[in-house]
C-alpha positions as CSV (number, residue, x, y, z in Angstrom):
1,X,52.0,-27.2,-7.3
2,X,54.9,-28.2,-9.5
3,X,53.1,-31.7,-10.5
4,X,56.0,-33.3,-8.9
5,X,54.1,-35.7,-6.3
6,X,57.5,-35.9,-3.7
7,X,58.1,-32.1,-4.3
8,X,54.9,-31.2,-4.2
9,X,53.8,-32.8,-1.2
10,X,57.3,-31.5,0.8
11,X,55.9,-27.9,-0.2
12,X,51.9,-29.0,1.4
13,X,54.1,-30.2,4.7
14,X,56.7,-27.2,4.9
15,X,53.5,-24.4,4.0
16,X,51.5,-26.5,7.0
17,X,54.1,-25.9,9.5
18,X,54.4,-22.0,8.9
19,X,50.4,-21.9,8.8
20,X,50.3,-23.9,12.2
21,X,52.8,-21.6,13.9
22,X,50.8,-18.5,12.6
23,X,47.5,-20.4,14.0
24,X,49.0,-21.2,17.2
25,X,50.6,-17.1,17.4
26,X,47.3,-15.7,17.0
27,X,45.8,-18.2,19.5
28,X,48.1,-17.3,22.2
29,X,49.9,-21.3,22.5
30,X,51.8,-20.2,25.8
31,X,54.8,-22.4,24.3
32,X,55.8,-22.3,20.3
33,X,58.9,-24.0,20.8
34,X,58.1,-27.6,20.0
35,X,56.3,-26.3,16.5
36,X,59.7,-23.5,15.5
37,X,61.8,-26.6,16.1
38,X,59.8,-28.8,13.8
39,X,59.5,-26.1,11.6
40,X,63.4,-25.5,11.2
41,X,64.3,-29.3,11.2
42,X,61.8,-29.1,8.3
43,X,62.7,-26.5,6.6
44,X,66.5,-28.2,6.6
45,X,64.7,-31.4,5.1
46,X,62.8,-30.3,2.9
47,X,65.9,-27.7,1.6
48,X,68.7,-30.7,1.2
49,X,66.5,-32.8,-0.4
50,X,65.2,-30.4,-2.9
51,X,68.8,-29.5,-3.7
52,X,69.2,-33.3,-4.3
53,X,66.6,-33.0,-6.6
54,X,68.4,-30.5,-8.5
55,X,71.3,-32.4,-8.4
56,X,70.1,-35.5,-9.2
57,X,68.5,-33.4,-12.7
58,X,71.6,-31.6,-13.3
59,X,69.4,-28.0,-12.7
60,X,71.6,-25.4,-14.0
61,X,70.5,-22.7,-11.6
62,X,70.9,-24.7,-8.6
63,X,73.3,-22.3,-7.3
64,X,70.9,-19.5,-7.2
65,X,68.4,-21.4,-5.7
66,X,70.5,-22.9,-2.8
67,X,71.3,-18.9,-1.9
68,X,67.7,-18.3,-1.4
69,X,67.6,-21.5,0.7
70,X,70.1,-20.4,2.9
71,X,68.7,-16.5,3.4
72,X,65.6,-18.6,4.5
73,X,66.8,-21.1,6.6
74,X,68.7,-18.6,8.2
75,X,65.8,-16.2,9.2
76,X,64.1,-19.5,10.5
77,X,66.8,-20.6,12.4
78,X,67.3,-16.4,13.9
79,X,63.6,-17.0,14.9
80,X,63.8,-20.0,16.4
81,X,66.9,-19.1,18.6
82,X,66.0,-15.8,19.6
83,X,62.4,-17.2,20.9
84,X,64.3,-20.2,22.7
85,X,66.4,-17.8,24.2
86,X,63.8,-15.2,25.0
87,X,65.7,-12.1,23.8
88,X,62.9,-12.0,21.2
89,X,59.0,-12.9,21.1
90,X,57.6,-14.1,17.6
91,X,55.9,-11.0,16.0
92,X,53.3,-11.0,13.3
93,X,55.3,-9.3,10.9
94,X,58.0,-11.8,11.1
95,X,55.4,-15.0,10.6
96,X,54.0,-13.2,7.4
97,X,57.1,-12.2,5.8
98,X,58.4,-15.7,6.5
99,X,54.6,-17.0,4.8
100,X,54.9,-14.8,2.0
101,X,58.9,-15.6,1.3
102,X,58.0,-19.5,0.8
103,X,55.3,-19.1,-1.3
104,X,56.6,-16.6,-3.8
105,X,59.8,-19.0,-3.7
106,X,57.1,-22.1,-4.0
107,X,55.6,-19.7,-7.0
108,X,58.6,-18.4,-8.5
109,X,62.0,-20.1,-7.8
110,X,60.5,-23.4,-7.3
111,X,57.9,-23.2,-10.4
112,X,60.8,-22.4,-12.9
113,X,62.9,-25.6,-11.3
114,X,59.4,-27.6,-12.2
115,X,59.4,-25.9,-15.9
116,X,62.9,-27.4,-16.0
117,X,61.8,-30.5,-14.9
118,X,59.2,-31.3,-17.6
119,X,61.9,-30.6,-20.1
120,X,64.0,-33.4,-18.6
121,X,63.6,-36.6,-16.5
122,X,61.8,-36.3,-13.1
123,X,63.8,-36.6,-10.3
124,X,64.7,-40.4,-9.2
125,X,65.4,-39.5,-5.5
126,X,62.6,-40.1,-2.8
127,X,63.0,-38.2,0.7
């Protein structure tokens, strides 16, 4: 938690959707599609608006933090496609790297955006 309420609760919503396709993997849901599309148009929100945040607060490492955006988005979106196009089948591995990446970005990359933060105005932008 970043005690940001907006940023705080697009990080609850964005870690729900990676925990609900992990559920839904181990359950065997004959059909993921519907939750790695939700999860990537998500992921997309919950990345712009973010970087609007930053904006909007003048963060001066915005540029590093969009790069680890993108790297992630991409992965997501390389899931996504290769199930749709059924080259590829969701692994394990792949769900827990992709659980693990967001919350040391949440923890890490995120927190020192939040340190910034409480140094300076919170954001005025609501998404």
């Amino acid at each position: 938690m970043l005690g940001f309420l907006d940023i705080d609760r697009h990080h609850e919503r964005l870690v729900g959707l990676l925990s609900r396709t992990h559920d839904e993997f181990i359950t065997g849901v004959p059909n993921l599609g519907p939750t790695l599309d939700e999860l990537l148009d998500y992921t997309k929100y919950h990345f712009k608006s973010e970087e609007l945040w930053m904006l909007d607060g003048r963060y001066p490492a915005i540029i590093g933090h969009k790069k680890e955006h993108i790297f992630f988005l991409a992965k997501v979106t390389q899931l996504r496609e290769a199930y749709h196009s059924g080259k590829e089948f969701l692994s394990l591995e792949m769900l827990q790297f992709l659980e693990a990446w967001i919350t040391s970005h949440i923890l890490k990359t995120d927190a020192e955006f939040g340190k910034f933060l409480r140094g300076h105005p919170p954001p005025r932008l609501e998404f």
